[in-house]
C-alpha positions as CSV (number, residue, x, y, z in Angstrom):
1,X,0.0,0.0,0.0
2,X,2.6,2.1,1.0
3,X,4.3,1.5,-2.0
4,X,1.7,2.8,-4.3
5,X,1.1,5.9,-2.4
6,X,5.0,6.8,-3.3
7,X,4.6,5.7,-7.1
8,X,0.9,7.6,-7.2
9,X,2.8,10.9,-5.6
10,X,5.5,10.8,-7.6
11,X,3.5,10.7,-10.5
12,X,1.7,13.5,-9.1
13,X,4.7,15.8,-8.8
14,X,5.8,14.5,-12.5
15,X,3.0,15.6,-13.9
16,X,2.6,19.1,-12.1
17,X,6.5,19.6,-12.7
18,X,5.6,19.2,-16.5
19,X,2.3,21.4,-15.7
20,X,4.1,24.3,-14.1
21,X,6.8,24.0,-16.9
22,X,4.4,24.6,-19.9
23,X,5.2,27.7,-22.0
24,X,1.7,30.5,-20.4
25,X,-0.7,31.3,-23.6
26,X,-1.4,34.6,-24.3
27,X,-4.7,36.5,-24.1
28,X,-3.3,39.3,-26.4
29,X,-3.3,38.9,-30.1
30,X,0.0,38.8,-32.3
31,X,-1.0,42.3,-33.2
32,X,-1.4,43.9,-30.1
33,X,1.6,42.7,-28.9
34,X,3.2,44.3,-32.2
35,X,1.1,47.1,-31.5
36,X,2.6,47.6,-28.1
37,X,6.4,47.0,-29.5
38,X,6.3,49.0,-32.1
39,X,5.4,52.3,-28.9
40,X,8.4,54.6,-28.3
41,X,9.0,53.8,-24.4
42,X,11.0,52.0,-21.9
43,X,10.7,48.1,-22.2
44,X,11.4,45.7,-19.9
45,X,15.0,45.3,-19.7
46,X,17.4,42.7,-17.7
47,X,18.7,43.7,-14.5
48,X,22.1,42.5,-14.0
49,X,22.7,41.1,-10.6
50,X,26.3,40.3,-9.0
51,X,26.9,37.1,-8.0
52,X,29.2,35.1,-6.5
53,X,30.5,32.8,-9.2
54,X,30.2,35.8,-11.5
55,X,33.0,38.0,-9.2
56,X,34.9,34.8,-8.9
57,X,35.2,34.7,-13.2
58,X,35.9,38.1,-13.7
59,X,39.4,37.8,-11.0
60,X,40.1,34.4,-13.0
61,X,39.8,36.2,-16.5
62,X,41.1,39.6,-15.4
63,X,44.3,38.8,-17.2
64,X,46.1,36.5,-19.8
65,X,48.6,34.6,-18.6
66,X,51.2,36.3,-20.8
67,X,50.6,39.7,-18.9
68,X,50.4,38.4,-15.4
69,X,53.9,36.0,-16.1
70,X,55.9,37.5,-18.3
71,X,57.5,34.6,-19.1
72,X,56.9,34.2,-22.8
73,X,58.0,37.2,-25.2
74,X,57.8,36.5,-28.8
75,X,60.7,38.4,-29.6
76,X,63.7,38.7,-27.6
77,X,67.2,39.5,-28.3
C-alpha cells in the first residue's frame, strides 16, 4: 500500500512539474503585442545582478597569462 502511495505521488509531482513547466498562452493577439512593441518607451529590460560565481570569473579572466607571467616574449634579443 505504502508502495503505491509513493509511485501515485511521484507521479503526481511529475505531472505538475511538467504542468508548471508549460510555456503561459497569451490573451493578447500577435498584433497587439506588435502594437505595443512598435510604442516609443522604456521596455522591460534585464537587470544584472552580482553574483558570487560571476565575481569569482571576472578575478580568474582579469588577465592573460602572458601579462600576469611574463615569461613568454615573442621576440627577444
Amino acid at each position: 500500500m505504502m508502495t503505491l502511495l509513493l509511485i501515485l505521488g511521484a507521479l503526481a509531482a511529475f505531472l505538475l512539474g511538467i504542468w508548471l513547466g508549460m510555456p503561459r498562452r497569451f490573451d493578447q493577439s500577435p498584433d497587439e503585442i506588435e502594437e505595443r512593441l512598435s510604442k516609443d518607451g522604456e521596455h522591460a529590460t534585464v537587470e544584472r545582478k552580482e553574483t558570487v560565481i560571476s565575481i569569482i570569473q571576472k578575478r580568474a579572466q582579469k588577465g592573460s597569462d602572458r601579462r600576469r607571467t611574463r615569461k613568454r616574449r615573442p621576440f627577444q634579443l
